[in-house]
Every structure is written in C-alpha cells, then in structure tokens.
BADREN-178787 format. One record per residue: residue in three letters; x, z, y of N, C-alpha, C in turn. Coordinates in steps of 0.1 Angstrom, whole numbers, plus 5000, padded with zeros to 4 digits. Last residue first. Example, Ala and Ser with C-alpha at 12.3 -4.5 7.8 and 13.67 -1.06 7.14 Angstrom:
BEGIN
Ser512850714978513750714989512950795000Ala513250784943512350784955513250784967
! end
This chain:
BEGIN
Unk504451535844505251425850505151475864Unk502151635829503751695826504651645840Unk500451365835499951545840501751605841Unk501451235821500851185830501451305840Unk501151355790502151305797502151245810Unk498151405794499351495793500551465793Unk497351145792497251235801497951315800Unk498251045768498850995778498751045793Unk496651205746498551245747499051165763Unk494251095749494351245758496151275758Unk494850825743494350915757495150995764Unk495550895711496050845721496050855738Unk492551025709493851105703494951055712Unk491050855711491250975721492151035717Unk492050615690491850595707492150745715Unk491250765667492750745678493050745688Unk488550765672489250915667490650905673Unk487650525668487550655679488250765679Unk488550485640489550435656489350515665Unk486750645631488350645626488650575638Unk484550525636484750655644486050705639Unk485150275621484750265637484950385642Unk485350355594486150285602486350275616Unk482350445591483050565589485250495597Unk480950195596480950285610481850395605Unk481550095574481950005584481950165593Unk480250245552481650215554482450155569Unk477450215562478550365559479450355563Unk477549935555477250005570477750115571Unk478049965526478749875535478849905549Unk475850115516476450135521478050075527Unk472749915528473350065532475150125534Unk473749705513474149665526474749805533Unk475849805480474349795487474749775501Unk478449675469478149815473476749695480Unk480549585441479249545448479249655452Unk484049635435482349685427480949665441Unk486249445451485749595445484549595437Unk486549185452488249255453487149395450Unk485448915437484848985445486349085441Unk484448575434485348705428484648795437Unk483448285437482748425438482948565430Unk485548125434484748135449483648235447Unk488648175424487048175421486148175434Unk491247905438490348075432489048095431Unk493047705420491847705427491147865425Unk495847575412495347705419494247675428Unk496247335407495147385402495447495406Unk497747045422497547225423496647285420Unk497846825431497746835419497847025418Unk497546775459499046775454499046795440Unk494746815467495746925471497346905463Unk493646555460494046615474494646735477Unk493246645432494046505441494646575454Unk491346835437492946835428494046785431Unk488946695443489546795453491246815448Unk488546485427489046435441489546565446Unk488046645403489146595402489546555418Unk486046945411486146765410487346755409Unk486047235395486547155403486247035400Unk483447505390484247395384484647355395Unk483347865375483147715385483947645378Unk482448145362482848045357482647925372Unk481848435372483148445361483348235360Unk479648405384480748495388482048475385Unk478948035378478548225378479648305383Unk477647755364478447865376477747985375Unk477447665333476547685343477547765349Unk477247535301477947595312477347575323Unk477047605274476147555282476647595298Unk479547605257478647485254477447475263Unk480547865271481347715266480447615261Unk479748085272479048005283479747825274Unk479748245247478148265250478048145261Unk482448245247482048155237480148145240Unk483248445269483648305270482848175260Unk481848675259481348545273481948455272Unk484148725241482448685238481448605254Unk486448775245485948645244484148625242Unk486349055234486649085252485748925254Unk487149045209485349045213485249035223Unk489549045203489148905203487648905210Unk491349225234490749255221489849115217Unk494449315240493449245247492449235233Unk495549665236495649535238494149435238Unk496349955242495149925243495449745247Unk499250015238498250115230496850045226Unk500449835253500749885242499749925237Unk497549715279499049785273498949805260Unk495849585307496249605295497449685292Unk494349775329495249645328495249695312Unk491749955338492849855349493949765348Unk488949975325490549945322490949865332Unk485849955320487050145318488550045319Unk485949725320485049805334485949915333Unk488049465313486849585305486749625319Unk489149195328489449345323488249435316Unk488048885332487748965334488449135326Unk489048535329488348635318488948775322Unk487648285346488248425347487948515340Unk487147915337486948095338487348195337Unk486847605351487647755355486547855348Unk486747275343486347415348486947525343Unk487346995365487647095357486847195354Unk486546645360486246765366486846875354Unk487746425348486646415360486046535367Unk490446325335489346415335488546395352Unk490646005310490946065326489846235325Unk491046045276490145995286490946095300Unk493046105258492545965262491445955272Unk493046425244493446305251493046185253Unk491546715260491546595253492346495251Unk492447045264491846895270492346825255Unk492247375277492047315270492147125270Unk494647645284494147535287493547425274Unk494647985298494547895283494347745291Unk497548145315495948055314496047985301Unk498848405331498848305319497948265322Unk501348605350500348555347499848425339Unk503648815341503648675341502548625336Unk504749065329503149025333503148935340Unk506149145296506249085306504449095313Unk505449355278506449255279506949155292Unk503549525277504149535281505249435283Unk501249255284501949365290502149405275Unk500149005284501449045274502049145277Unk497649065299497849005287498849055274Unk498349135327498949225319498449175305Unk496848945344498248955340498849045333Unk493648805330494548915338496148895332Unk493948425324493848585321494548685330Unk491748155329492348245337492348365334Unk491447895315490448035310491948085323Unk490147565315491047665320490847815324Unk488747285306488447375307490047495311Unk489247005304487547055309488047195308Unk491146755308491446905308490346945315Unk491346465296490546515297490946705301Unk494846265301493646375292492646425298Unk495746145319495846065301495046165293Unk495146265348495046085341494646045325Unk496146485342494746485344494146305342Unk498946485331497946535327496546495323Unk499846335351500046215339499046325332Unk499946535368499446395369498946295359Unk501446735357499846755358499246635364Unk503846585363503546615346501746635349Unk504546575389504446425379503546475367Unk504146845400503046735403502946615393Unk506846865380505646915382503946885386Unk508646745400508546705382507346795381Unk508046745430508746685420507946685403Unk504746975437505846885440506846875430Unk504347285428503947185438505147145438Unk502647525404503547445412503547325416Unk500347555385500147555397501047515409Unk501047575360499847535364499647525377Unk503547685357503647495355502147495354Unk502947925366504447845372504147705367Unk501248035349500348005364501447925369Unk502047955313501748035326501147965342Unk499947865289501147835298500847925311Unk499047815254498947915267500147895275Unk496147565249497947605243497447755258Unk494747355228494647445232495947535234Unk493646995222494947085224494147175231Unk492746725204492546795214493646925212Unk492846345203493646445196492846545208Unk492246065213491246165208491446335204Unk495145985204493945925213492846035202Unk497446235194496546115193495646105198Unk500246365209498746385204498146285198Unk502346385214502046405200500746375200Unk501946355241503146275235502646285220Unk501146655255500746465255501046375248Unk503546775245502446785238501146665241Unk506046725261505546685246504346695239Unk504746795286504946665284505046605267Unk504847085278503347045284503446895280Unk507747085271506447125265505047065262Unk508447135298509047035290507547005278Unk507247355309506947215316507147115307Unk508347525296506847575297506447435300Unk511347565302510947565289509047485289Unk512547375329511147465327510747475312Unk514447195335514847245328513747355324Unk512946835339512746985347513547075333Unk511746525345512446575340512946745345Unk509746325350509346445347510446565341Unk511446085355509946105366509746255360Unk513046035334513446045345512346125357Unk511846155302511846025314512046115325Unk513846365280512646325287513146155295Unk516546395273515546355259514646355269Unk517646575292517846425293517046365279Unk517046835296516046755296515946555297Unk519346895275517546905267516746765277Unk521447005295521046855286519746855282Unk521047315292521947175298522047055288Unk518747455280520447465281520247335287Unk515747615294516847485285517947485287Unk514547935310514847695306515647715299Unk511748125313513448095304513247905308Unk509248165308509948235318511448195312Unk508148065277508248015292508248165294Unk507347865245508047985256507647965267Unk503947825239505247705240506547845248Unk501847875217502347925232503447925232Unk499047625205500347665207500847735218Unk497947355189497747475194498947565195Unk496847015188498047135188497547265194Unk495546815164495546895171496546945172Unk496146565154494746585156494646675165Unk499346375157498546485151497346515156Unk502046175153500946225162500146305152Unk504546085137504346185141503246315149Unk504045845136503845925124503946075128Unk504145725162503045735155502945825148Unk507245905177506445745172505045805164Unk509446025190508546085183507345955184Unk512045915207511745875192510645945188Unk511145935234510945805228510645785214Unk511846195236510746215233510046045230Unk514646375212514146215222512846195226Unk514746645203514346515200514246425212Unk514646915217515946805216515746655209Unk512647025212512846985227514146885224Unk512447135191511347085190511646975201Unk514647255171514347265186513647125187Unk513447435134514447295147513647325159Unk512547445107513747525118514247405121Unk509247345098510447355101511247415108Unk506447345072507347455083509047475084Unk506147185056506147155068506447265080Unk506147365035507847255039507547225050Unk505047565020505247535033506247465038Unk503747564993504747544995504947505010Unk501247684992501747744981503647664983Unk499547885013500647785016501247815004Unk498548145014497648065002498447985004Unk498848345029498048265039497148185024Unk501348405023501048505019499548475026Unk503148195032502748195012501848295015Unk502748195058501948135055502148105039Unk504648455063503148405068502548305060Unk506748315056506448425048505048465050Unk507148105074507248065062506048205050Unk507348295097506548235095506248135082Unk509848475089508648515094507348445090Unk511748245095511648335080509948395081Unk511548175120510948085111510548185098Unk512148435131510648435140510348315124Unk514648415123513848535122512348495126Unk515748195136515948205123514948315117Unk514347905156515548055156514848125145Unk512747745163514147685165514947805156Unk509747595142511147705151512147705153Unk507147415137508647405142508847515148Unk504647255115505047395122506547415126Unk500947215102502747165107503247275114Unk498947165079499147195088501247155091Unk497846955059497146965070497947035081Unk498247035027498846945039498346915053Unk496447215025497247255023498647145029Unk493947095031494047215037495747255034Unk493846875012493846895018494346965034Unk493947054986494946994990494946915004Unk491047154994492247294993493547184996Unk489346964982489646975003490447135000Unk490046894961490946784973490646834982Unk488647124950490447114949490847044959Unk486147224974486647144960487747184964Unk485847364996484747364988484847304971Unk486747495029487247435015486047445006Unk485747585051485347445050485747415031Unk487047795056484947835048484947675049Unk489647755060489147815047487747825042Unk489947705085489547615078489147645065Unk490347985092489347885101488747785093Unk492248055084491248125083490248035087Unk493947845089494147885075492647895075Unk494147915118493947785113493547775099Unk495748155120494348175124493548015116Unk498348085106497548155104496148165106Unk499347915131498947855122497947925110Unk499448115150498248015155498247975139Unk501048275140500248305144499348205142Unk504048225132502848155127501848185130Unk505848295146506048395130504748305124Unk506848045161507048185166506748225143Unk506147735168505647815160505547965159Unk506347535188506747635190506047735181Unk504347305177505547295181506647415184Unk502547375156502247415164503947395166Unk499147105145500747115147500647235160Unk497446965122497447045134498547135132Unk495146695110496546775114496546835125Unk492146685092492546655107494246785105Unk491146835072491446665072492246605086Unk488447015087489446995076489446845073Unk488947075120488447025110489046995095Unk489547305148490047185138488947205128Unk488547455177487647365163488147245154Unk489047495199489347375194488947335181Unk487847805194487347645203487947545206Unk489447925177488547865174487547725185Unk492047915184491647815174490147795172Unk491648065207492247945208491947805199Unk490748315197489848235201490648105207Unk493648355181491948345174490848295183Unk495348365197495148265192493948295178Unk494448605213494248475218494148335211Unk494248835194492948775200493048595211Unk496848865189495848785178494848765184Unk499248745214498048875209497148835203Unk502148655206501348625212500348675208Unk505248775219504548825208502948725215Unk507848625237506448755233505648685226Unk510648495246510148545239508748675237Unk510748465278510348375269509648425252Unk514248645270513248605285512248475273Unk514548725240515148695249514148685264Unk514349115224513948955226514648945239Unk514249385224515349335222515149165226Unk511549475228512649525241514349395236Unk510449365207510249305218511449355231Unk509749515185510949415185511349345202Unk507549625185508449705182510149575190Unk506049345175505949445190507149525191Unk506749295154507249235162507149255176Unk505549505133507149505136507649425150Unk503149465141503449585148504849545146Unk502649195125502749175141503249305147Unk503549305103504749215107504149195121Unk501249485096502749495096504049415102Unk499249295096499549405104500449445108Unk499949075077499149075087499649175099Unk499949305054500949265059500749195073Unk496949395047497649455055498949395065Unk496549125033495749145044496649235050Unk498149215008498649115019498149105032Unk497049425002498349425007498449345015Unk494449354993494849475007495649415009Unk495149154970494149114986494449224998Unk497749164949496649274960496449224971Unk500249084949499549054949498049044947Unk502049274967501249154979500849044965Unk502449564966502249484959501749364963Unk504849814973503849724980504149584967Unk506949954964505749964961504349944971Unk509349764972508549754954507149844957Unk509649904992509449804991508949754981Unk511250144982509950134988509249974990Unk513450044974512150114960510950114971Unk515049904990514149844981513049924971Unk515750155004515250055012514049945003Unk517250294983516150364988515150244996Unk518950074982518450064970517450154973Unk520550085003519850005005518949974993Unk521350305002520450295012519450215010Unk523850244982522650364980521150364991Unk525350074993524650034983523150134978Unk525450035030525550155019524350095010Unk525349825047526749855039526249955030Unk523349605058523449685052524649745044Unk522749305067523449405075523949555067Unk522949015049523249155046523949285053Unk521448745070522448865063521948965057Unk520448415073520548515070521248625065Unk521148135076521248225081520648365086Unk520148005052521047995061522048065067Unk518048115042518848245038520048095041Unk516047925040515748025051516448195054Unk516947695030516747705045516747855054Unk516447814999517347795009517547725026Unk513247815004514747915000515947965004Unk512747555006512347655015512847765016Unk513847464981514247434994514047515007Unk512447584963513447594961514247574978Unk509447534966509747614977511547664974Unk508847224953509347264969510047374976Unk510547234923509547334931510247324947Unk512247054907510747014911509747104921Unk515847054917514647114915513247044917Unk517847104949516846974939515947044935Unk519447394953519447244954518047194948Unk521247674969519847644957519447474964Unk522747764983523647674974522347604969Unk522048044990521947905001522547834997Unk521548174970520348104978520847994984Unk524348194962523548134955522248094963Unk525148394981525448264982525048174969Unk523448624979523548554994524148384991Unk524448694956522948674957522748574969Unk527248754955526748624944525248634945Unk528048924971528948804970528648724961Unk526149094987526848985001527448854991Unk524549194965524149094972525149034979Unk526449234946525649174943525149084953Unk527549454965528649374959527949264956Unk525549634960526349564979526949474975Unk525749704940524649634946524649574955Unk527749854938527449714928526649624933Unk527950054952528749944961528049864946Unk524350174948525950174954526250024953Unk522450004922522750084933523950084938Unk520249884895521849854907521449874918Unk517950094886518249964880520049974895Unk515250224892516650284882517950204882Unk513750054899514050194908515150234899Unk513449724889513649884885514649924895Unk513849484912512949524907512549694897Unk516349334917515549494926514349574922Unk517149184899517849294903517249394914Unk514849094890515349104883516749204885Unk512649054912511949154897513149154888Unk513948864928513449014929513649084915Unk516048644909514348674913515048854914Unk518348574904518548614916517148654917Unk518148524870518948624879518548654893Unk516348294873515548424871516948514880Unk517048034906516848104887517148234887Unk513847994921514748034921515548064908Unk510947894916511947844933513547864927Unk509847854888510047924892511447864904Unk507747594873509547644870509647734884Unk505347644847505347654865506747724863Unk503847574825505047484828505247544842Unk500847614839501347574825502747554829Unk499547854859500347734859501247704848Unk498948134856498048054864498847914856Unk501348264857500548304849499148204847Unk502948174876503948124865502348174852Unk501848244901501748104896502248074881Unk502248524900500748514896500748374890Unk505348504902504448614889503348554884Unk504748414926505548354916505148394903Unk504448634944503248494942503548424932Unk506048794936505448844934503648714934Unk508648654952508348694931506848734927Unk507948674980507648524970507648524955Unk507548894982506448824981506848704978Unk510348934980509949024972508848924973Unk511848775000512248784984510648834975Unk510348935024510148735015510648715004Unk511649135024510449135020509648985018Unk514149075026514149175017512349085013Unk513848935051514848845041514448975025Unk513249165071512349055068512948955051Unk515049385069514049385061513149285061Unk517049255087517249325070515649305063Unk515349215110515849095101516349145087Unk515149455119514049355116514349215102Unk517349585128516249645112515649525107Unk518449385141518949385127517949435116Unk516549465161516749315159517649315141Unk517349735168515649685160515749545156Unk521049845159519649785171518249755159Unk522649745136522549785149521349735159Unk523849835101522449825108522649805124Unk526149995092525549855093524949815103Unk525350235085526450245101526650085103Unk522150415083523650275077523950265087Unk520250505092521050605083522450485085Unk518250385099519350395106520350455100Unk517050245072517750205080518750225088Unk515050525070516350505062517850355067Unk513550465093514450565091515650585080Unk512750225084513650215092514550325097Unk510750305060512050245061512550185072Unk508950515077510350605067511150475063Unk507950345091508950405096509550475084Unk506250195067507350105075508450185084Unk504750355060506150315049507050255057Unk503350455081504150515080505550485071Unk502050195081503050295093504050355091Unk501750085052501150155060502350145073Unk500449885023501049905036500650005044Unk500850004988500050005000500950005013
! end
C-alpha cells in the first residue's frame, strides 16, 4: 500500500547515505528503483496472460530476481551488483521482440546509482516490495505519489520547470475532447500528465480489442530531460501503455521546424510547454526568420501551429508574456495565430495557479486550425470566495471548472465571460490583454452604502483641511 508516510520513511532512509545529495537525487534514486519494480510486476501479470510472452529484460537483472527476497543481497554485494553488472546490462539491452526492451534501455541512459550503503539500500528496496502495483489501489495510488514527489521536488527545478496541477490538465483534456482514433501529442511532456488524463478520457470509448489498439497507438510524447521522461514512461505502463515507445527523450525545439512534414501532424495537442526560461543559443535558428525569439513559451506556440492538422485542435497553458506582448517576433506569432487558427476561447487564471512555485500569470488557450478567428472569448476563472490565492496545502481544485463547463457550449456575457472581435485585436498590435469589462476590485456594496463610504472620505478631508488651518494660524499668530 501507497502511503505518505512509506514514502517519508523512504527518504528518511535516504538521507542516511552520504551518497544521496539534495531531493533531486532522492528523487531520481527512487524513481529508476520504482520502474524496475512496476515493470516486473506488469510483467508477472503479462507473462501469465500471454502465451509465449518473452519478458523486456533477462531474468537475472528482473526485480523479482535480485530485489525481490528481503533476505536476499545486501551490503557492498549489492552495491557491487548494481553500479557493476545491473547498470550496465540495462543500458547494453538490444533487439529483442519486446518493445519495452528498448524503452529500458533509453531510460537507464542516464540513470544512477546515488546510493553507496549496500545496507540502505536494501532497507530502500524492502519497502518498496511492499507496494504491489499489480493492485488497482496501488497503482491508482501511485498517481499520488509521484505528483506529491514532484511537488516536494520543485525548490530544486530549473526556471520553467512546475509541476502542472491535475485540475488543469483534466479540464484541458477534457474540452478538447480527443476522440478515439485521433493522435494526440504532448511536445513538452514533463511525467505525462496531460497524457495520463487522455488515457482516462479515452478509456469509456474503448469497447473492442481494435479500439484498445487503437488507444494504445494514439498517443505521443517528448522530454528533453531524463527524470521528468523516466517518470513518464512509468506513467503510462502503469495507465495500461503496454509499450510506450512513442514516449520520446528529445528537445522537441531543436528540430528544424521545415523538417517536421505531414507524418508528423497530429489531431490534437495538449500541453504546458516551459516558460519563464529561453533556449540556449542557436534553438531559435530551427525557426523562420519573422518569428524567431529565444522565449521557451513563444518557440512552442509556433511549433504547435506547425503540428497540427487542418482541423487539428489544441489546448495548451502559456503565460500572460507570449499572450500579451507587443511587437517583433511576438506580434508575428499571435498573427499567424489568429490568421491560421480559430482561437475561440482563453480561460484567464488567478496567479497563484502554480503557487508556490512561481506566480507568473497563465491562460489556457483554446483554437482550431484552419480557419481565421473571428472573435475571441475570455473567461476569468475566479478564486473561491474563502481564498485569496492558491498554495501548497490548498491547490486549484478540478470542480473550481464547473462554470467553465456549465458556460462553454452556451455562451452568453457575464461577469466572468466577454468576447473580443478580431478588428478590435488588429488594432491594438495583436495584444490580447483585453480586461474584463465587468470585473469589479471588491464585493458589490448597495448605493446606501457607497454613500457611507463616499461621505465617511469627505469628512476625512475635513478633518485635514482644519487640521491644516488651524496649524497655519498658529504659525501665523507665533510669528
């Protein structure tokens, strides 16, 4: 059973090791431990299921064979095991008829063995044996586990890097509304979030074998960096992805954006591309000249036009800096935007979203491709009434979206929703900073007391005024 608390008593055993440094290593020790372990453990059930089913890996290096008895290699044997014939057998693992042999090795690359004490790390693995992922809890739990590890993880990340809050990319996916049969790609994949919610989404469509195969080629998935991909591979065996190849480690941004051709367009993207961080030097020469910007968040925006297919639709999160900036490469990109796609819709979130991590205001955006848009619409999705901002403790929650999904098919202006014409857009330089025209900065007061307020203001100045006065008479007077 997953819990809290398994997960701090193992990182308390963690710090014990003079290995170990910082939450970025806990993390990574025990992510590479706990994909071993769930992939023996899916492996178990396929090899029982599946006539002839040749297992990713050979048996020696399987879990169940050296970590599997609590009794079993400890101390330096085990240390010795892993850094000098476990580690380097994964990443040697070739050919083979089981996809996820490859996926294996990709994803123990780069991967380590921070751990120096054989003893620790053998306390490290008994707990871990007693999670069983293949138990519906368990896995469901895991879910849990790996988003709290990744919060935990967050002081150590780069600029760019957060955590994206299950309520977004749950209602992200669902009002893009993939379909089964239709591809859907998340360029900037992170642990797989979005891809995850997609699974769930499409899962009440499955109904036969060909719509499971299907479902099981349908989705796509790119990371640049090694912990966030391991992550998401391990997401999606533990999703029903019985071989996730299309979950790749690569910089999505370094391609050419000439060379990404037909085969590569897709039905949908959903996705929260980095941003507050740019690009190393060079990236943005893989763009055209007219749009070229070292803006992680901007680059992005341009690739994601690019993949789409005529009709393709997209739901991504970008901040207020490449929705609202003026002029050069910026004005170009929300040009070619509002021209080559339809962008009907733009959810405006409080800024504390990704608090604590940062509060770098965000917006969802939705659109189409192939058609010009003709008008926008804006909705301000609103704080709770008890809550001044988000945080740690108390994050954005998926039911907060329920106005959003109660106006999205019949939309009408209101407090919370207007729209823009495209001519007004034009005319301001391409600048969707448009503010709500019926916000309001406090809580409605009655005319009554408005008047209160105004005259308790007015006999506050009076109050000065003679205060002032009477000091100038007495200086007057003194004189």
């Amino acid at each position: 059973m997953i819990s809290s608390t398994l997960i701090k008593s193992i990182q308390d055993v963690m710090r014990q090791d003079q290995g170990v440094d910082g939450d970025a290593q806990r993390l990574s020790q025990l992510v590479w431990m706990i994909f071993l372990k769930i992939l023996d453990d899916t492996e178990q059930e396929l090899e029982l299921m599946t006539d002839g089913y040749v297992p990713a890996i050979p048996a020696q290096y399987q879990w169940r064979a050296w970590a599997g008895d609590e009794e079993g290699l400890t101390g330096d044997g085990l240390n010795d095991f892993v850094n000098n014939d476990l580690f380097p057998a994964l990443r040697k693992l070739s050919g083979g008829t089981n996809p996820r042999t490859l996926i294996v090795r990709e994803a123990f690359e780069d991967s380590y063995n921070y751990m120096k004490s054989g003893t620790l790390l053998r306390q490290v693995i008994n707990k871990i044996n007693s999670i069983d992922f293949t138990v519906r809890a368990d896995r469901h739990q895991f879910n849990d586990l790996y988003e709290k590890l990744l919060k935990d993880l967050q002081s150590a990340g780069n600029a760019g890097e957060y955590y994206t809050p299950r309520a977004l990319t749950q209602f992200i996916v669902e009002m893009v509304n993939p379909q089964l049969g239709e591809t859907v790609l998340d360029p900037a994949c992170g642990t797989g979030g979005f891809l995850a919610n997609t699974i769930d989404h499409l899962r009440g469509q499955v109904k036969t074998p060909d719509d499971e195969a299907l479902l099981q080629a349908s989705l796509r998935g790119i990371e640049k960096k090694q912990l966030p991909h391991l992550l998401c591979l391990t997401n999606m065996i533990l999703h029903g992805i019985d071989a996730p190849t299309a979950i790749r480690r690569a910089n999505t941004l370094t391609r050419p954006l000439r060379d990404y051709g037909p085969a590569d367009r897709v039905d949908v993207i959903v996705t929260n591309p980095p941003f507050g961080g740019v690009e190393e030097p060079g990236v943005e020469q893989n763009f055209p000249q007219n749009v070229r910007t070292r803006e992680t968040a901007d680059l992005f925006l341009v690739l994601i036009m690019r993949l789409l297919k005529p009709g393709g639709r997209a739901g991504i999160v970008l901040p207020d800096g490449t929705l609202f900036g003026e002029g050069g490469a910026k004005e170009r990109i929300k040009e070619q935007l509002l021209r080559d796609c339809n962008l009907h819709t733009v959810v405006r979130l409080p800024n504390s979203v990704f608090s604590p991590y940062t509060n770098i205001a965000t917006n969802l955006l939705f659109f189409t491709k192939g058609e010009p848009t003709k008008e926008v619409w804006f909705f301000e999705h609103q704080l709770p009434p008890d809550m001044k901002a988000y945080n740690r403790s108390r994050p954005i929650r998926v039911s907060e979206f329920d106005p959003e999904r109660a106006w999205w098919n019949e939309r009408v202006e209101s407090r919370r929703a207007w729209k823009v014409p495209i001519g007004d857009v034009i005319d301001r330089g391409y600048n969707l900073d448009f503010k709500n025209p019926y916000s309001f900065d406090a809580e409605e007061e009655s005319t009554g007391e408005l008047f209160e307020r105004w005259q308790a203001k007015q006999n506050s100045v009076r109050d000065i005024l003679v205060t002032i006065r009477e000091t100038l008479m007495r200086t007057l007077r003194d004189d």
